[in-house]
ZATI-563460 format. One record per residue (C-alpha): residue in three letters; x negated, z, y; residue number from 1. Coordinates in steps of 0.25 Angstrom, whole numbers, always signed. Layout:
ZATI-563460
@aa ALA east X up Z north Y i NUM
...
This chain:
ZATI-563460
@aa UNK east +0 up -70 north -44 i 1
@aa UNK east +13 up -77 north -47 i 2
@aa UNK east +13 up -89 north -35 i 3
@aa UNK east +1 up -94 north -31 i 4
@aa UNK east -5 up -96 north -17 i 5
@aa UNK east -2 up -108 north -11 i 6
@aa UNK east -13 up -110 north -2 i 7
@aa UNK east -4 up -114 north +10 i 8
@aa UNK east -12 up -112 north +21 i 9
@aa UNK east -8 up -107 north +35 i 10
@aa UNK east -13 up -108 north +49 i 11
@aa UNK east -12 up -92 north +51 i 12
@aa UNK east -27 up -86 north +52 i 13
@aa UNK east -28 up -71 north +45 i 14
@aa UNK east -29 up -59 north +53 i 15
@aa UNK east -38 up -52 north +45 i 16
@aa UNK east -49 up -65 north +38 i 17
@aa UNK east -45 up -75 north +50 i 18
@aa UNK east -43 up -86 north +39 i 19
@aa UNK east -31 up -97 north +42 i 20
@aa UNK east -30 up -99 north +27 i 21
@aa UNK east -18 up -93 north +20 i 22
@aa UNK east -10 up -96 north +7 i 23
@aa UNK east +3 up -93 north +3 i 24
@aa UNK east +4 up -80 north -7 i 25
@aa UNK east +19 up -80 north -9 i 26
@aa UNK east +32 up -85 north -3 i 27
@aa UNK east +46 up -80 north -6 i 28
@aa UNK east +47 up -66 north -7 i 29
@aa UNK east +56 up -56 north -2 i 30
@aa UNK east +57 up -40 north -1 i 31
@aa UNK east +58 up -35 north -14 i 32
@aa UNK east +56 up -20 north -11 i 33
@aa UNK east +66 up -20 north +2 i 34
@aa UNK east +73 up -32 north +3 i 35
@aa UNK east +71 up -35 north +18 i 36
@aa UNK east +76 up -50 north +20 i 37
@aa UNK east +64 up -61 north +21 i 38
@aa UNK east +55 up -71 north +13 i 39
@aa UNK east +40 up -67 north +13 i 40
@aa UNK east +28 up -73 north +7 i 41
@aa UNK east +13 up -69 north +7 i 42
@aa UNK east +1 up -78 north +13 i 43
@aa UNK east -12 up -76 north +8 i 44
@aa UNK east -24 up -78 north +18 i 45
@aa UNK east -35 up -86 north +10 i 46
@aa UNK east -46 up -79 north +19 i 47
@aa UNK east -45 up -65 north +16 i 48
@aa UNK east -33 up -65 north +6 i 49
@aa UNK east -25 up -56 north +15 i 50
@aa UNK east -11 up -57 north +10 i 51
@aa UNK east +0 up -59 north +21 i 52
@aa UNK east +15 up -60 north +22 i 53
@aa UNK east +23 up -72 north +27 i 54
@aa UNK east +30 up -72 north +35 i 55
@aa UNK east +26 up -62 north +43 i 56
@aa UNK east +38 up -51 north +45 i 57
@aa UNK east +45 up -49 north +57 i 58
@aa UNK east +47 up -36 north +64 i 59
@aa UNK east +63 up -35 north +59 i 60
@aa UNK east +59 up -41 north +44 i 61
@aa UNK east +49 up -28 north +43 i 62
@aa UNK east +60 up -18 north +48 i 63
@aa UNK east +68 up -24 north +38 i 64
@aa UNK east +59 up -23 north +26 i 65
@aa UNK east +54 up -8 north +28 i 66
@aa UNK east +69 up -4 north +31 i 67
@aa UNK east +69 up +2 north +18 i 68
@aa UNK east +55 up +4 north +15 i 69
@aa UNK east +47 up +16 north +6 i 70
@aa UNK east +44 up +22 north +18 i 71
@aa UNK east +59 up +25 north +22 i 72
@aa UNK east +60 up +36 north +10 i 73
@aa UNK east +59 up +51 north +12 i 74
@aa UNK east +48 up +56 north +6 i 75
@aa UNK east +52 up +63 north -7 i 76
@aa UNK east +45 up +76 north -14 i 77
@aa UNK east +36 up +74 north -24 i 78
@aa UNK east +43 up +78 north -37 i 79
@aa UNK east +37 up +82 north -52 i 80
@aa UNK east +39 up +72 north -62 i 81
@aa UNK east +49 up +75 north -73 i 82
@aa UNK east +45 up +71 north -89 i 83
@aa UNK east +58 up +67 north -96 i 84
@aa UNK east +57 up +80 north -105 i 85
@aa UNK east +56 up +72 north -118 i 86
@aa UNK east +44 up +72 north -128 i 87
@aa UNK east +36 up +60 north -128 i 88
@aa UNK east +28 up +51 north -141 i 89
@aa UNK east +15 up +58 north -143 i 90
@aa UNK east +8 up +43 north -140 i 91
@aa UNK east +16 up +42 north -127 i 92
@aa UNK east +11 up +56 north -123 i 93
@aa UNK east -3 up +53 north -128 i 94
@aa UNK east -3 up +38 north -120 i 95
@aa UNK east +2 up +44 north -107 i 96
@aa UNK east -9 up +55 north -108 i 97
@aa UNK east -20 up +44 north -110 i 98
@aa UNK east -12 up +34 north -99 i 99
@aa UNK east -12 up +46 north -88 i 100
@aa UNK east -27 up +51 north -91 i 101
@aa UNK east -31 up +35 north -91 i 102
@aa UNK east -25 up +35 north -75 i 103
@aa UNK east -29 up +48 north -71 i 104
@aa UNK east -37 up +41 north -62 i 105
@aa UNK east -26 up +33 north -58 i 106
@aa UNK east -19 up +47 north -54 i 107
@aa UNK east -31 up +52 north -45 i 108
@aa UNK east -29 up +37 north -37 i 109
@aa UNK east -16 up +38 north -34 i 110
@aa UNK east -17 up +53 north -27 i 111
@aa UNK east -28 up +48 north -20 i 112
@aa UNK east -20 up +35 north -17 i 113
@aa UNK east -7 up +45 north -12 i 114
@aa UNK east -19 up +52 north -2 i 115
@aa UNK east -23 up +38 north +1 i 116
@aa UNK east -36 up +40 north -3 i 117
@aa UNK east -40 up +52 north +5 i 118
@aa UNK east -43 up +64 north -4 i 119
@aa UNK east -59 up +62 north +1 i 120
@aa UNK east -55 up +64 north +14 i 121
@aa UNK east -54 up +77 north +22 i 122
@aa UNK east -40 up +78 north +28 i 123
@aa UNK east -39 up +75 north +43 i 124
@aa UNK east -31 up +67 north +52 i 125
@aa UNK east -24 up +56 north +43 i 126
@aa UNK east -14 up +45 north +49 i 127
@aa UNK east -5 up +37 north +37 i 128
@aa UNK east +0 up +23 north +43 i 129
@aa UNK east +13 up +19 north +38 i 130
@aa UNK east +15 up +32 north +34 i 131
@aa UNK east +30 up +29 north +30 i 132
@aa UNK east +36 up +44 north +25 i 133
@aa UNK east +28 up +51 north +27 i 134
@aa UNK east +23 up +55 north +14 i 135
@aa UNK east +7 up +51 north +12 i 136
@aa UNK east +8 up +60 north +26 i 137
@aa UNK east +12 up +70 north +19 i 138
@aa UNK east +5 up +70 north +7 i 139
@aa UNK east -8 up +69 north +16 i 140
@aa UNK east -3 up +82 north +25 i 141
@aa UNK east -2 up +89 north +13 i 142
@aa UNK east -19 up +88 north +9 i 143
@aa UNK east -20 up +91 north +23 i 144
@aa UNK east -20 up +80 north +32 i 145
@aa UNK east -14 up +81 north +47 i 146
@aa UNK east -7 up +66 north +44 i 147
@aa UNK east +0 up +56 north +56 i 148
@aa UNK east +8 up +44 north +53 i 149
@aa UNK east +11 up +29 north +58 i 150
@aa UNK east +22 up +23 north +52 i 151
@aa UNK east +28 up +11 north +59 i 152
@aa UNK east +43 up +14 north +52 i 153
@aa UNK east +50 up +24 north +60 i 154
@aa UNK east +59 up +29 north +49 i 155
@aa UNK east +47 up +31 north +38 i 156
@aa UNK east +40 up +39 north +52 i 157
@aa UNK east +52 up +46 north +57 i 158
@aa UNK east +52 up +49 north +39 i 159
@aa UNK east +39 up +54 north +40 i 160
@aa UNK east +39 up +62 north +51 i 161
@aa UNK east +51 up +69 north +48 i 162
@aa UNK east +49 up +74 north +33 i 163
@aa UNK east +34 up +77 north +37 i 164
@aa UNK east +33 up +79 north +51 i 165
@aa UNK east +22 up +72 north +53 i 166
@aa UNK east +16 up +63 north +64 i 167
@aa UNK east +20 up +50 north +63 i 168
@aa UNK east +19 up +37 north +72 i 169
@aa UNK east +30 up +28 north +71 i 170
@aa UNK east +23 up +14 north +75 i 171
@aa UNK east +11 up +7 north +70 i 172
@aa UNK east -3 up +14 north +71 i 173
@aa UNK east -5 up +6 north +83 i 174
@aa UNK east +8 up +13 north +89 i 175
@aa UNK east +3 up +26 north +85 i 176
@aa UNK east -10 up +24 north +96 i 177
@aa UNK east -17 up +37 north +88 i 178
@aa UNK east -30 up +40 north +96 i 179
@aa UNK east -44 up +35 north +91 i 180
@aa UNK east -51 up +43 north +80 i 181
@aa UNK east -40 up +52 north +75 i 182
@aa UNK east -37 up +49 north +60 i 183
@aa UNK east -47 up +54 north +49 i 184
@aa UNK east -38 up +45 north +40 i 185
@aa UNK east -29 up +34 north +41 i 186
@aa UNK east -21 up +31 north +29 i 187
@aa UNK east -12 up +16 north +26 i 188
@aa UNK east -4 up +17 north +14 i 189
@aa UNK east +2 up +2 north +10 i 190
@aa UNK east +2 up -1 north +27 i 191
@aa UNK east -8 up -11 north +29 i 192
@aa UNK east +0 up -20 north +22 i 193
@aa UNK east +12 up -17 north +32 i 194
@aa UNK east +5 up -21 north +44 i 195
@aa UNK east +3 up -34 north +54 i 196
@aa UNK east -11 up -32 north +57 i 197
@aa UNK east -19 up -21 north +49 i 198
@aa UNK east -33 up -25 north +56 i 199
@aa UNK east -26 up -19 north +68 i 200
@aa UNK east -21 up -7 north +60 i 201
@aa UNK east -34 up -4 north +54 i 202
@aa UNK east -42 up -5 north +67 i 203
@aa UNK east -32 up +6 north +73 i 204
@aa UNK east -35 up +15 north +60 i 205
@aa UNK east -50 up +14 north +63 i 206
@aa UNK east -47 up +17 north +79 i 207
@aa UNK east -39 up +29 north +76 i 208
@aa UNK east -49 up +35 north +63 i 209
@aa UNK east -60 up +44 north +65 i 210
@aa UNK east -72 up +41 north +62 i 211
@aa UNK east -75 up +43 north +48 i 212
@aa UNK east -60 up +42 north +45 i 213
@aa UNK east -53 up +35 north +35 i 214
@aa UNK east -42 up +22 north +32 i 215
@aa UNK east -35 up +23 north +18 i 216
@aa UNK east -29 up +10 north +15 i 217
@aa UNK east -19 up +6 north +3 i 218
@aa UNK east -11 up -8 north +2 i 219
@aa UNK east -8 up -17 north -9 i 220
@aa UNK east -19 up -26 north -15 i 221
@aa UNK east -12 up -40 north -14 i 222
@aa UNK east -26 up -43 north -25 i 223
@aa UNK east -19 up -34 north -35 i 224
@aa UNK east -17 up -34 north -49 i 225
@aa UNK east -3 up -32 north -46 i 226
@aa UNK east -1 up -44 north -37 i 227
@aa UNK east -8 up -54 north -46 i 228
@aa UNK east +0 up -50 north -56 i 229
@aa UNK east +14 up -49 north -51 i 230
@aa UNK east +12 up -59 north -38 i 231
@aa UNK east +23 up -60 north -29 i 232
@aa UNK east +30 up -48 north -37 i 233
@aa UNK east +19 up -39 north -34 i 234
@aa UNK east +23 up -27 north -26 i 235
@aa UNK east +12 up -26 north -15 i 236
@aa UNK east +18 up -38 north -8 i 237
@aa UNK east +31 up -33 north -2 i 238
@aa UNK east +35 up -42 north +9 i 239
@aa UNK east +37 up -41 north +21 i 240
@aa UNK east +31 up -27 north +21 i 241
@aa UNK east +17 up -31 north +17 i 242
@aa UNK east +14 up -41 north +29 i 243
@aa UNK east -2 up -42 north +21 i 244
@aa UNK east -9 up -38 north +8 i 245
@aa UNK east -23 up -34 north +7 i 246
@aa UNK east -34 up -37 north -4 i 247
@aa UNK east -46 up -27 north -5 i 248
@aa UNK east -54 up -36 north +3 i 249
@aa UNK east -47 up -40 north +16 i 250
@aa UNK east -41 up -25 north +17 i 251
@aa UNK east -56 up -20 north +17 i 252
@aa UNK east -60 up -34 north +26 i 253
@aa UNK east -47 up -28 north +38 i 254
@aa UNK east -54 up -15 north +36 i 255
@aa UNK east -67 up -20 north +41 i 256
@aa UNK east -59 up -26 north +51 i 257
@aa UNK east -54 up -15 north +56 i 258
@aa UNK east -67 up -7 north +59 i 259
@aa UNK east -68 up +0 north +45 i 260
@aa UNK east -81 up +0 north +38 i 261
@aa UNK east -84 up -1 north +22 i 262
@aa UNK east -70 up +2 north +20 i 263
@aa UNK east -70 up +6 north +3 i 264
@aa UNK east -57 up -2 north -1 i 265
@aa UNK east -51 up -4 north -16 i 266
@aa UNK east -39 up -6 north -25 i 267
@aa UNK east -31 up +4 north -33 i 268
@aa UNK east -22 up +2 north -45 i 269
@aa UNK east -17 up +17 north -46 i 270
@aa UNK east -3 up +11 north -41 i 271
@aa UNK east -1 up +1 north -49 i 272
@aa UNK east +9 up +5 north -58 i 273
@aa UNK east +19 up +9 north -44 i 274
@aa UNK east +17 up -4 north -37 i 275
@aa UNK east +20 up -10 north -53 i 276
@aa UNK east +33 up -2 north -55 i 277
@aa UNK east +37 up -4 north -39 i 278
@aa UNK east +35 up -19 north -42 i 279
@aa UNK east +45 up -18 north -54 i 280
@aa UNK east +56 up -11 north -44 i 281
@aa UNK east +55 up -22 north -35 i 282
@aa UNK east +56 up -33 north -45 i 283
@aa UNK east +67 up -26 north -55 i 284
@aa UNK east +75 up -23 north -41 i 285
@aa UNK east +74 up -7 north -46 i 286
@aa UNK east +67 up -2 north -32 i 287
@aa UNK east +75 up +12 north -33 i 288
@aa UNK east +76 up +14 north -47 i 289
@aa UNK east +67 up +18 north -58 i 290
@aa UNK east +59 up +8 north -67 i 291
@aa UNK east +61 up +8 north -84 i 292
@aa UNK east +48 up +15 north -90 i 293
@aa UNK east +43 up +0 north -95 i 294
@aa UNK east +42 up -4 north -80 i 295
@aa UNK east +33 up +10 north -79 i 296
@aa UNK east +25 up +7 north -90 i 297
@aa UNK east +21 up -9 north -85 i 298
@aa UNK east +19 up -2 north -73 i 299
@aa UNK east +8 up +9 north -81 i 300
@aa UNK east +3 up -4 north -88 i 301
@aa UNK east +1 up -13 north -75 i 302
@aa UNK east -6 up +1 north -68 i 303
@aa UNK east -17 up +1 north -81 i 304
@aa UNK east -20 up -13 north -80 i 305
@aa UNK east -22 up -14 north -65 i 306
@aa UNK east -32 up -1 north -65 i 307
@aa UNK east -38 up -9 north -77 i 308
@aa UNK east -40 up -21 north -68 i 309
@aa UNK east -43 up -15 north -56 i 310
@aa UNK east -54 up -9 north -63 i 311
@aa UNK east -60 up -23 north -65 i 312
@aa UNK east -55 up -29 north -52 i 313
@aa UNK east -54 up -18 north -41 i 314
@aa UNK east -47 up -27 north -32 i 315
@aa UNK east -35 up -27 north -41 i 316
@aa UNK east -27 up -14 north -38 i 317
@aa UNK east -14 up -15 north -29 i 318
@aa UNK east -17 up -7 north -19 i 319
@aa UNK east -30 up -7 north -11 i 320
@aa UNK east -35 up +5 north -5 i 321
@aa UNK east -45 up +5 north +9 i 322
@aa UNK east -52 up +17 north +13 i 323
@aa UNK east -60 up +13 north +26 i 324
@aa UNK east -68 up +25 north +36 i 325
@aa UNK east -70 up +22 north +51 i 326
């Protein structure tokens, strides 16, 4: 990383360890994705290395930062990809052939990442939490699912439910009150990360599960190869929208916590390349505009190295996946 930690150390006892020691991880940033006015820095709990924001937002500064958020977007039809028509180096064609059979298992990762993880599951009752547009939902009713949604944001649930129709619940999965014993899945796609108090969350997913059914869990890896490279630039810290960060250990240690048994948890790599190129955007100030090919290609390279590394140090992907049964 780019700044160290300072080891300053604060009186505030973690909610998750219960240790009073904390380090500063960074001061000084601001918004880049959205721009909502503010100052933010990130603390680092020395117990369990929980990554939290400071200060924490207000109510108002969070309206203000989702205002404009991905989740506001009308889902768009998936279009074919086009080829530019023109005849191509027979080395270029003969390294791309190499390049896409070397990450075919790449490929397979990311479908089972856009079904979150759930194609060994028989399709039943599934609830999506922060189900912004709607679109996983869909995805999910399309294979058969009979899908609900929470989304705290009432535009992205007003969105979902009227392009879809389906069932959503405005309000947090607390507001929702859904009866014990009623979801076969419950799935959290980049939420956790969102949210005051995920111990409370959790337990509330493990209440209203069946039993035998399943919690799929993605959020960014603040252990990353991405972060230790790119530090305070890397994109998975996005103040003041992620309130914590998670490592594989104390995501699987608030899994415990809430009631969930030998939860299988790792870190993937497969999207490496987007968060790279979304990184760029942010950085260059190019949020709505295509990147030049070089970019892609660093984001191609920065992809092979960190599947390299994962495969030496699993903890190292950006993202960390969590699959826990009741």
């Amino acid at each position: 990383m780019d700044e160290e930690m300072t080891g300053q150390s604060s009186v505030i006892t973690c909610s998750l360890c219960g240790s009073n020691r904390r380090g500063t991880l960074y001061k000084g940033l601001t918004d880049r994705w959205f721009g909502s006015p503010g100052m933010w820095g990130f603390d680092i709990c020395r117990g369990c290395n929980l990554v939290l924001l400071s200060p924490s937002p207000t109510a108002e500064q969070l309206n203000r930062a989702y205002a404009g958020y991905f989740t506001h977007q009308v889902p768009s039809k998936a279009v074919g990809k086009g080829t530019n028509g023109g005849s191509k180096p027979w080395l270029v064609v003969r390294a791309k052939r190499a390049y896409r059979s070397a990450i075919r298992a790449v490929d397979l990762e990311r479908a089972e990442m856009r079904s979150m993880y759930t194609s060994d599951l028989a399709p039943g009752r599934l609830l999506d939490i922060g189900c912004g547009n709607g679109l996983f939902l869909k995805r999910m009713s399309d294979v058969g699912w009979f899908v609900q949604g929470v989304e705290p944001d009432p535009q992205s649930a007003r969105l979902a439910s009227e392009t879809y129709g389906f069932e959503i619940c405005t309000g947090t999965l607390q507001d929702a009150g859904f009866p014990s014993n009623q979801f076969d899945c419950i799935t959290m796609s980049h939420v956790i990360e969102h949210l005051r108090d995920p111990l409370a969350v959790l337990a509330e997913c493990r209440r209203i599960l069946k039993p035998g059914g399943m919690l799929v869990i993605t959020t960014p890896n603040h252990q990353c190869l991405g972060h230790r490279l790119f530090g305070r630039r890397w994109l998975g810290l996005d103040p003041p929208r992620h309130l914590l960060l998670f490592s594989r250990k104390n995501l699987e240690l608030i899994a415990h916590k809430a009631g969930f048994s030998c939860p299988k948890i790792w870190t993937s790599a497969v999207r490496a390349d987007a968060i790279f190129n979304d990184m760029v955007r942010v950085q260059t100030g190019r949020l709505d505009k295509s990147l030049k090919r070089g970019w892609y290609s660093l984001g191609q390279l920065f992809l092979l190295l960190e599947l390299t590394v994962v495969s030496f140090w699993p903890t190292a992907g950006e993202e960390i996946v969590l699959k826990a049964q009741k």
